[in-house]
Structure formats: C-alpha cells, structure tokens
C-alpha positions in Angstrom: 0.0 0.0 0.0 1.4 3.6 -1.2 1.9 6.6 1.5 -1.2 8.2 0.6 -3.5 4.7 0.4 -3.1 5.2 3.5 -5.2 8.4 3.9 -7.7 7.5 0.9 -11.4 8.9 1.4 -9.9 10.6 5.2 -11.1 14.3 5.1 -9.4 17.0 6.6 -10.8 17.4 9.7 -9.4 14.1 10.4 -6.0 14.5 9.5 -3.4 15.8 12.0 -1.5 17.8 10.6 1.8 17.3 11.8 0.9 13.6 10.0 -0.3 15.5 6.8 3.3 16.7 6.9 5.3 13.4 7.1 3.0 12.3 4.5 3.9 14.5 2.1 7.6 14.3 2.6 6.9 10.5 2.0 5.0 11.5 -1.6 8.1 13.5 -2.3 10.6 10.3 -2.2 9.4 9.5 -5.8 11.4 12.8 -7.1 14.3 11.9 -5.2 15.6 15.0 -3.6 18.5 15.1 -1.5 18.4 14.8 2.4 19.5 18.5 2.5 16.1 19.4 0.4 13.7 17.0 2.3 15.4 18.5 5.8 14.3 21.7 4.1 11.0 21.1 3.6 10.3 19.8 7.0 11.7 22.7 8.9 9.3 25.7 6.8 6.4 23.2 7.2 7.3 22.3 11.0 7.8 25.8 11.4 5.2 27.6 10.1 3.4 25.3 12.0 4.6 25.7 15.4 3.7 29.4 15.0 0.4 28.8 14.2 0.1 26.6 17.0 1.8 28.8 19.4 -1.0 32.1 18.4 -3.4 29.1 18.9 -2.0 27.8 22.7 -1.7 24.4 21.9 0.9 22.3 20.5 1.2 21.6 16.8 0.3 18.0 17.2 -3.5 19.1 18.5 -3.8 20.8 14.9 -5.8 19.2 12.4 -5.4 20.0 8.3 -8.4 21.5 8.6 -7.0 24.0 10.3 -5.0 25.8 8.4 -7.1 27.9 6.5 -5.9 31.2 4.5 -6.6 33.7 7.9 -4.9 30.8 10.4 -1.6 31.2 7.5 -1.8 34.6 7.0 -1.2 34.8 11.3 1.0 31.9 11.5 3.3 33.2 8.5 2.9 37.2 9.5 4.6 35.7 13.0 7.2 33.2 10.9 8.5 36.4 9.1 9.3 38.7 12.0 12.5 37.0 12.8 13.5 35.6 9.1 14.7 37.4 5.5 11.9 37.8 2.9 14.3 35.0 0.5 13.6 32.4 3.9 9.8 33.0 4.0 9.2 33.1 0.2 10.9 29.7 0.2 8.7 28.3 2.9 5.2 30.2 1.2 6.3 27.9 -1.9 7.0 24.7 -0.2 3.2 25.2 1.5 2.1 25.8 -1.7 3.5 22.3 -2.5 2.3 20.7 0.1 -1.7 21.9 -0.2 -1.3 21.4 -4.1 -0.7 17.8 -3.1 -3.0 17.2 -1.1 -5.5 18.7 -3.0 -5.0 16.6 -6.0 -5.6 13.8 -3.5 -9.0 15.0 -2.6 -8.4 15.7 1.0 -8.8 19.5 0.8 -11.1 21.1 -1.3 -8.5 24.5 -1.6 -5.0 25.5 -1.5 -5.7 28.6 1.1 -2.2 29.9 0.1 -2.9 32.4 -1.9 -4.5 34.1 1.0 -1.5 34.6 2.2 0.9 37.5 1.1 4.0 36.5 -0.4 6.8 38.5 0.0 8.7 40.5 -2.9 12.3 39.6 -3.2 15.4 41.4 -5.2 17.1 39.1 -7.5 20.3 38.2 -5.4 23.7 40.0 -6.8 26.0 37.6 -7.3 29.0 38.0 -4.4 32.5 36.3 -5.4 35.5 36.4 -3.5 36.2 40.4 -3.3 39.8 41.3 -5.1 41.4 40.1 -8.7 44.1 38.2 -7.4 41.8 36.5 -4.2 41.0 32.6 -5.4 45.1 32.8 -6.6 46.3 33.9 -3.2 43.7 31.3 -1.1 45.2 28.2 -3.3 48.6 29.8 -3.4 48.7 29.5 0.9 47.1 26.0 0.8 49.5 24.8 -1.6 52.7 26.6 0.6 51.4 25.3 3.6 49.5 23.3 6.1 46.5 25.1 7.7 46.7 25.2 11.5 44.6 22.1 12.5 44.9 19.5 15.2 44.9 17.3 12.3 46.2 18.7 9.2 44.8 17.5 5.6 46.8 19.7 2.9 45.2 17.3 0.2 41.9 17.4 1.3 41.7 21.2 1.8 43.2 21.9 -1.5 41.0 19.2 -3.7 37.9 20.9 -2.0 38.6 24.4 -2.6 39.7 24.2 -5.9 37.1 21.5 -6.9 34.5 24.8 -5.2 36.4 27.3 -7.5 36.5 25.2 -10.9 32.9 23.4 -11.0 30.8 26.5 -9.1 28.8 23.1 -6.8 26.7 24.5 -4.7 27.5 22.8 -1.0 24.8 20.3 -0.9 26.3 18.9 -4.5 29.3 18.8 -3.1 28.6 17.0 -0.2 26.4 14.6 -1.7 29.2 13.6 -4.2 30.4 9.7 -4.2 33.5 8.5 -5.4 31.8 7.2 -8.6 30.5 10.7 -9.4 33.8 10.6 -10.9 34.4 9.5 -13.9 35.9 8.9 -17.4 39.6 8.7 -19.1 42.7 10.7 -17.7 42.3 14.1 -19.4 38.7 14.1 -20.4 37.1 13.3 -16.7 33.6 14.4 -15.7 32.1 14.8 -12.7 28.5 13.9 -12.7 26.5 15.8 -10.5 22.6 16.1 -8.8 21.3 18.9 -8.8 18.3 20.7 -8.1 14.5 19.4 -8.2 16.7 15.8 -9.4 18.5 17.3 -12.1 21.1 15.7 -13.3 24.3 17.5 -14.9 27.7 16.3 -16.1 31.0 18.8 -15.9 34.1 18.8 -17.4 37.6 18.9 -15.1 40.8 19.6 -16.2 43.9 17.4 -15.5 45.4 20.1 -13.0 42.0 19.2 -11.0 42.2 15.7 -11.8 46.0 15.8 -10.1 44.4 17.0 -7.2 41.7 15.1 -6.4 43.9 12.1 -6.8 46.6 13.0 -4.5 44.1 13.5 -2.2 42.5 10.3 -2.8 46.0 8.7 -2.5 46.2 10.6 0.6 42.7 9.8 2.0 44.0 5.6 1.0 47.4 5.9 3.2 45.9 7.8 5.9 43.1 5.3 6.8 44.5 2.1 5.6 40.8 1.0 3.7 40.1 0.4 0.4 38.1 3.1 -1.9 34.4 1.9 -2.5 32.6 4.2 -5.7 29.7 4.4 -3.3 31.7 6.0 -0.7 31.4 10.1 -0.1 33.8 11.9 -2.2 35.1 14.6 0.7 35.0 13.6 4.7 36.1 14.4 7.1 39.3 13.7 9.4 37.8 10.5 10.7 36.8 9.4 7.3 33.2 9.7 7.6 30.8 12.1 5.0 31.8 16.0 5.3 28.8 17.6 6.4 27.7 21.2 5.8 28.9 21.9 9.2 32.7 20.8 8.4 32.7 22.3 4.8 32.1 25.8 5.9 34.6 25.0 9.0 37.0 23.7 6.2 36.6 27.0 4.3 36.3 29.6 6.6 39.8 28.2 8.3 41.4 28.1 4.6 40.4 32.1 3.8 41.9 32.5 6.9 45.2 30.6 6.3 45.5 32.5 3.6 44.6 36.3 4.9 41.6 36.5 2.7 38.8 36.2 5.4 38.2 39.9 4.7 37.4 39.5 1.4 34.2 37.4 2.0 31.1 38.0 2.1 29.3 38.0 5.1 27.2 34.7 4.7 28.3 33.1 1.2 31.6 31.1 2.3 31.2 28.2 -0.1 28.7 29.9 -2.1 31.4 33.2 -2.1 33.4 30.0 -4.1 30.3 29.2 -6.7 29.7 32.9 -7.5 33.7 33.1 -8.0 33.8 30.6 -10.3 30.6 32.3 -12.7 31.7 35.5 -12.3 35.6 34.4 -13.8 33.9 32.6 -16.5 32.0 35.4 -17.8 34.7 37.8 -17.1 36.6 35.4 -19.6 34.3 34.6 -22.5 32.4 32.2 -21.6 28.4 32.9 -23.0 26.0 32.8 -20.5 24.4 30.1 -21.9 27.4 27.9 -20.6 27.8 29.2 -17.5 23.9 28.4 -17.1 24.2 25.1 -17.7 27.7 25.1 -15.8 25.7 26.0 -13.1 22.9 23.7 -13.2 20.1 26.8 -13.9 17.3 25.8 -15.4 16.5 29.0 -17.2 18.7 32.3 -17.9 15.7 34.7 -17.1 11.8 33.9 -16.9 11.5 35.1 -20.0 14.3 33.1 -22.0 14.1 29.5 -22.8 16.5 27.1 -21.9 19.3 26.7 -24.3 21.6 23.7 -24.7 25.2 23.7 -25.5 27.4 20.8 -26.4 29.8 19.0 -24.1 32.5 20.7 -26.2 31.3 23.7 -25.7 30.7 23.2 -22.0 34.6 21.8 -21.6 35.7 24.8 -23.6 34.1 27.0 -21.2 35.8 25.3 -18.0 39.1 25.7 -19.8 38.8 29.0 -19.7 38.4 29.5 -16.2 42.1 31.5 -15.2 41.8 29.6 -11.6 43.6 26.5 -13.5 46.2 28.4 -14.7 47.7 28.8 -11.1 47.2 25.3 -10.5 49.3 24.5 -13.7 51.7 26.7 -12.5 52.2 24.9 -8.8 52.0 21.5 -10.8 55.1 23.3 -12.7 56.9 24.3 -9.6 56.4 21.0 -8.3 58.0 19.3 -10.5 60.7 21.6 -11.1 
C-alpha cells in the first residue's frame, strides 16, 4: 500500500497535521531530492506550523489539516516572518504551496488557502564572489605553501575541496552529496557527474590540474586510513573518514580564507557559495556565454522570460578551460615538478 493509500477517502478534519506533513515528505521520495532538500521542507512546514500553533496555545500535534485555513496562514506566517529574510519566508510560502497542491490533487482538501496569504517580494540576489582580482590565486597559493593550523592537518583534502569549489561553481549540498563514482571517465577528459536541483542531473568537465588534485588527495585519504576506496563512498570527509557535512565544509573553508589572509574578502554569509559565485563571475569575465555558464551552473533558465538553451559537451569543456583559476594550479603542478 502507497503513502497516501493510507489516507484514501480521510477528510481534513481528520488528518493531524503534523501527519499531513510526514506524509507529504513520504510522496516527495518519488522525485528523489536530497536529504539537505527534504530537511528543508520539514523545517518551513514544521515551522510555520509551530507558530500557528503557538497564536493558537496548543501544540502543533492538536492541529488538524483542517485548520489551516488562509486567515490561520496569514497569522502563523505574519509571526514566521518577524524574525527571518523575505528569501527564507518566500521559500517556505512555496513549499506550503507544495504541500496543499498535493494534497488537494488527492481529494483531502477542497482548496490551496495559500494564496490568501501575502508572499513577500524579493530582489534578484547579486552575485557576491570572492572580493579582489588576485583572491582565489592567493587562497590556493597559501594551501598549496602550507599546512593550515589544525589539530589534524589535511593539505590534500583542503586543496582538492577548494579548488574543486572554484572550478565546478557546486553548490555545497552537491558537493557534499558527491560519491566517489561521481567521478568518472579517461585521464584528461574526466567528468564529474553531479545532482542537482528538483533531481537534475548534470555532467561537468575537469581539467587534468584538477584531476591531479583530487587524486593526490585520494592517494592521501588511502594511506591515511589504511581502507580500500568503494565508488559508493562520499567523495570529501572528514578527518575520521566519515561524509563531510555542511557543518565541516564551511569549517574547512572559513579556516582556509583565513590561512590565507583572505577572510576579509568574503562576504558575510556566502563562504562556499562566495566559491560558486567566484567561479561564474571568472567565466564570464573570460568569454564564456551565459548560456554555458547556465548550464555550468545547473540553472534551469537564464531569465523567466528566455528559454532554456543547450550547449554541447565541447562547448561546456571549452568553457571550464577558460576558467584562469587553472592556470595557477598549472603553475604549482610546474613548480612541483621543477
């Protein structure tokens, strides 16, 4: 019996909602999102719902579906806002939105009230790379000089996830969801295939100064804990060899801008993102059409108004050679074996 079997010919009134909630995330399995995306989805719902609750007196588990209609949402989401940016709330209107358009096209509500409820207006976001010309040169110049201060140094690890941050723009929750057999293809011509948003799936090109990298620090990761390398293994972990977590990346990062006296030239709130923006804003600065960088990026449209435009896997790899970040790692590679 299916997830919402379960709930067949049950009306609102007799659905808790806290229940409606854990049914929906269920539903959701089919389009296999990632854990970061589902974890997402249950904190606006959850927490929308606790301030509903909360203007009510009760607890959100005496709330039934039934409930919630547009005047209980417009309170509960008037109180969810007073502490959060307009981009946080907008997300959590839409993932409501998702959630009463499911259930009803399964005939437990008769309404989405959601449109009652007032959405809030948000400014495109500017893009915000890594502030000065010479910045993503200087933070793998100091990684590649030296070991950051750690209790445990990893020089190979650090360096393979910043540049790997710098030359594929992954957002964090690609980058942490990577496996080992993300990885693939001949020396020279290696892509790394990645998931994106809403399940989308995209392949990118990686140069052999990258490809050096990420194999020393496999080599490394093979010596240091004395087990063999499984494909279905996380790509990047941490010092105990288990999954990096968001937590550790942005650790990992903001102790590497600091190893390298570049903390200041961060914006407040990007770290790894600081790394994506970086990496689109050099590829545009160097030719690259934005049609590449959008499906370097894993966009699914330039503007609303634009269609979606594909480019060849050429053309993508062209675009990823262009990308001046490799020509410093060429040039340690260089030094190195001089």
């Amino acid at each position: 019996m299916s997830s919402t079997e379960s709930v067949a010919g049950v009306g609102a009134s007799s659905l808790w909602a806290v229940d409606a909630v854990e049914e929906y995330l269920v539903a959701r399995r089919a389009e296999k999102p990632s854990p970061h995306t589902v974890a997402a989805y249950r904190r606006d719902l959850l927490g929308v719902l606790d301030r509903v609750a909360g203007l009510d007196g009760c607890d959100r588990g005496a709330l039934r579906l039934a409930d919630l209609d547009g005047q209980v949402l417009r309170r509960g989401f008037a109180d969810f806002a007073a502490d959060r940016a307009p981009s946080s709330v907008v997300r959590a209107w839409s993932t409501w939105n998702g959630f009463f358009g499911f259930w009803v096209s399964e005939g437990v509500v008769e309404g989405n009230p959601m449109p009652a409820v007032r959405r809030p207006r948000v400014r495109p976001q500017q893009p915000k790379p890594l502030l000065g010309e010479d910045t993503p040169e200087r933070l793998l110049e100091a990684l590649a000089a030296g070991c950051r201060r750690a209790r445990d140094p990893w020089p190979e690890r650090d360096m393979a996830v910043l540049a790997l941050a710098l030359l594929t723009g992954l957002r964090s929750a690609e980058m942490l969801s990577l496996r080992l057999d993300a990885v693939s293809g001949r020396a020279g011509e290696r892509r790394v295939r990645v998931a994106g948003k809403g399940g989308e799936t995209r392949s990118l090109p990686i140069e052999p100064p990258l490809e050096a990298l990420l194999d020393a620090y496999l080599e490394s990761r093979r010596s240091r804990f004395g087990v063999p390398l499984r494909g279905s293994d996380p790509l990047l972990v941490d010092n105990r060899g288990a999954g990096l977590r968001r937590g550790g990346l942005q650790y990992l990062v903001r102790q590497c801008y600091k190893h390298a006296g570049v903390h200041d030239r961060v914006a407040r709130g990007t770290l790894v993102h600081a790394l994506r923006h970086t990496f689109a804003t050099r590829l545009a600065e160097d030719g690259a059409s934005v049609s590449e960088i959008m499906r370097l990026l894993g966009h699914s449209s330039i503007t609303s108004s634009q269609s979606y435009i594909d480019v060849t896997a050429g053309a993508q790899r062209e675009a990823a050679r262009s990308n001046r970040t490799y020509g410093v790692l060429r040039r340690l590679a260089g030094d190195e074996d001089g």
